[in-house]
Phi, psi and omega in degrees: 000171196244120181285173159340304190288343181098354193252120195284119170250141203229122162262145184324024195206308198277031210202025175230240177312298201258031180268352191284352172324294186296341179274330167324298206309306183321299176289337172295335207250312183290323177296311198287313179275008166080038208271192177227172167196148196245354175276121176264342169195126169314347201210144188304314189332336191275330197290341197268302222060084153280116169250170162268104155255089192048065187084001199240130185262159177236127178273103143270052151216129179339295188314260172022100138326127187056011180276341153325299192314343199241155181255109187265083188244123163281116194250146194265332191227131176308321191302007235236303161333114175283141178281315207280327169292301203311317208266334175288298181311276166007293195284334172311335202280134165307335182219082188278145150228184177317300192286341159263041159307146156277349180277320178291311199282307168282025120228049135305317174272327185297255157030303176098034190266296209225065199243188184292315179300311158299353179079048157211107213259087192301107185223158177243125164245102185275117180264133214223160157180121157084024201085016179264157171263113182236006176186143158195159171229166129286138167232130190251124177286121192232143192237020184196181178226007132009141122095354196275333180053026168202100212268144179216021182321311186279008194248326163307315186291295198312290181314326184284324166284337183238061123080013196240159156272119175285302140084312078277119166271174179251161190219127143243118192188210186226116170311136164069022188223102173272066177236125212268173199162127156009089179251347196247119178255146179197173190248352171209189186274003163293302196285317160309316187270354135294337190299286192322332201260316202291290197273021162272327191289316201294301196286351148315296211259027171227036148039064176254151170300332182194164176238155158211126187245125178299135215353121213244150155254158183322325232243020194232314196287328136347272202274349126305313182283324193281325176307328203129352195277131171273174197243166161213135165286111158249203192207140176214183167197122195266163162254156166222148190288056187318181174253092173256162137067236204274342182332114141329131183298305244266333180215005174087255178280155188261332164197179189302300161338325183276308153349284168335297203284011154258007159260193191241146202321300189301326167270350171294339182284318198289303185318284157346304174278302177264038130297284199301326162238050125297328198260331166285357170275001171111343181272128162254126158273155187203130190257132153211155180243162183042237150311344159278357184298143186263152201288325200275337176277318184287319196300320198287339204288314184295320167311298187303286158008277170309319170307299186286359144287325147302324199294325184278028169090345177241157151281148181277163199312262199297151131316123179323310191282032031047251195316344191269318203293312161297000171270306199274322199261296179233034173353281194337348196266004197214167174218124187208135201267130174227104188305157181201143172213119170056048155075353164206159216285141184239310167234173165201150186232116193257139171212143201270129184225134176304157214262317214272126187290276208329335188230178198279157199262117170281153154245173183200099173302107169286288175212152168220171166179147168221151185284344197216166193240093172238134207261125162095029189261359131350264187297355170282334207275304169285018187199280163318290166307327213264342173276297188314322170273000172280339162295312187288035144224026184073001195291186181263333202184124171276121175257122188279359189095173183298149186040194163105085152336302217288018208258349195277311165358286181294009165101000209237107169308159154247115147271128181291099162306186183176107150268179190217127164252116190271138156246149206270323190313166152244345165272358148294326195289329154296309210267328163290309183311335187273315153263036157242013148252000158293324180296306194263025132287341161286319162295022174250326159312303172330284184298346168296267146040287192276329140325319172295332185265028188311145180265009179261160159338145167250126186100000000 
């Protein structure tokens, strides 16, 4: 919406379904006048000529040093793919998380969370040289836009008034999961930027409409942008386990109290006030990770889960054999909290934690749900505990997920994501580029914006 001041400010909501006004008027004005362009593809990929010959793209041109040398094969099943390569590329990444697991991704498919029948059709474009695995991604043939947290409804809506199919598109991300992170995994910055050249030739040539690759980590956003991809932004927001006030460098807030006492009095008054009325209702929490989560625990967890995706009219993402499946294959990867009152369990919050020892240990807030209506058992549940315990074990940072003003209260910043879109039309592909630089001056307003309203201490 347009501030007072003149200045467009677009909120993580106005940048999703109703963010397409501006974007209609735009794609309205290039179709109508007929517009031309001479970029026939958006990505270095048109410069290799890559083709596809029986699962396999080939870079035929010579000249490219050493681009002969490498082998592009699109593969239909992650099983078909070794975990110990896919997950060694993984671990390699500057910015590794959990959920590009070779365990995590297959069972998305096993599970049937994320198949051709949900409207997500699983394909890997894998980069080979010399029989080595030297790059590889998912990429998902998609026939909705469901499940993505980087809304393009309105650009689907757009192709659909002028008569085009938007359609199947290609996805590269983690279903249902907005969490940034490594998505082109490689072992250097050649082979990324070939990964990236493969699947723009591929979605040529399975005549898709468009590629998006979703909260992209730099070295991904990097090797996109040198292709050609236009970016887009969003905003999400995390915390991090600062060094304030009495803190120790060595391990961060020293307990939750030290934590408090770097906000400023009214959230530190608010925070407070509603822990005290979770706890006069009567409600206890209890934690357990990895293997100790009980089989009696996933089960009440998924009931809440499930439940709270009915309650807003849908079904849930994932499947109960989802979560069994993540029990059995990587446990370590999870936490999970359970409210209790007169001795039995009421709500639950599951949270998700990195894998990789080498690096500092992140959590990330996944899902929650609860059977009884306690006022502020939300925010103890999703928030207050998953921080205190992120103090007490050291973690660097919590990420609370997509949108939500209200996460800064609680201390969780706003950071800018960032994905990369390639479109095949070239007059949408002009016409998105233009409104993803109105869009992204509204976040940068946005995120000013949001800036003024720190919940810390001043000084």
């Amino acid at each position: 919406m347009g501030d007072p001041d003149g200045h467009w400010r677009v909120t993580p909501v106005e940048t999703g379904r109703s963010g397409g006004h501006a974007f209609h008027g735009i794609i309205a004005s290039f179709i109508e006048h007929g517009a031309k362009t001479k970029v026939l593809c958006r990505a270095a990929g048109a410069h290799h000529r890559i083709t596809l010959r029986h699962g396999e793209l080939e870079p035929r041109t010579k000249e490219e040093k050493g681009l002969n040398d490498y082998v592009i094969r699109v593969v239909a099943s992650l099983s078909d793919l070794s975990p110990k390569a896919w997950n060694a590329l993984l671990a390699a990444e500057a910015e590794p998380s959990p959920f590009m697991r070779h365990e995590y991704l297959l069972a998305l498919h096993e599970s049937g969370s994320a198949s051709p029948e949900s409207g997500w059709t699983p394909q890997y474009i894998t980069l080979w040289r010399g029989g080595e695995l030297r790059a590889a991604c998912p990429a998902y043939i998609k026939t909705h836009s469901y499940g993505e947290y980087v809304f393009d409804w309105a650009w689907a809506n757009a192709y659909e008034q002028h008569g085009l199919a938007y359609y199947p598109k290609a996805v590269v991300a983690v279903p249902f999961t907005p969490v940034p992170g490594a998505r082109l995994l490689a072992r250097d910055a050649q082979s990324r930027t070939l990964l990236v050249q493969a699947l723009v030739a591929w979605c040529k040539q399975e005549e898709l409409s468009s590629l998006h690759l979703l909260f992209g980590a730099d070295d991904d956003i990097a090797a996109c942008t040198e292709a050609g991809l236009m970016l887009r932004n969003t905003v999400q927001f995390h915390w991090t386990n600062a060094v304030r006030g009495d803190s120790d460098p060595a391990i961060g807030y020293l307990d939750f109290d030290a934590f408090l006492a770097s906000l400023s009095h009214d959230k530190r008054k608010k925070i407070r006030q509603e822990r005290r009325k979770v706890a006069e209702a009567g409600v206890t929490f209890r934690w357990s990770r990895g293997d100790a989560i009980a089989t009696s625990d996933w089960d009440f967890f998924y009931r809440c889960y499930a439940r709270t995706y009915r309650e807003h009219g849908n079904p849930p993402y994932l499947s109960r054999d989802f979560f069994q499946r993540m029990a059995d294959t990587m446990p370590e990867a999870w936490l999970l909290f359970i409210a209790e009152r007169e001795g039995k369990p009421i709500a639950a919050s599951l949270i998700a934690l990195s894998t990789n020892d080498d690096d500092a240990l992140v959590a990330y807030g996944r899902y929650w749900g609860a059977v009884e209506r306690v006022d502020c058992l939300h925010f103890e549940a999703c928030y207050y505990q998953p921080l205190a315990w992120c103090i007490a074990h050291g973690a660097s940072r919590f990420e609370g997920g997509a949108q939500g003003e209200h996460k800064m209260a609680r201390a969780l910043m706003p950071v800018k994501t960032t994905s990369a879109h390639w479109l095949a039309h070239p007059a949408f592909a002009d016409a998105v580029e233009r409104f993803l630089e109105r869009e992204g001056e509204g976040i940068e307003n946005y995120i000013g914006h949001l800036g003024e309203r720190s919940p810390f201490k001043a000084g």
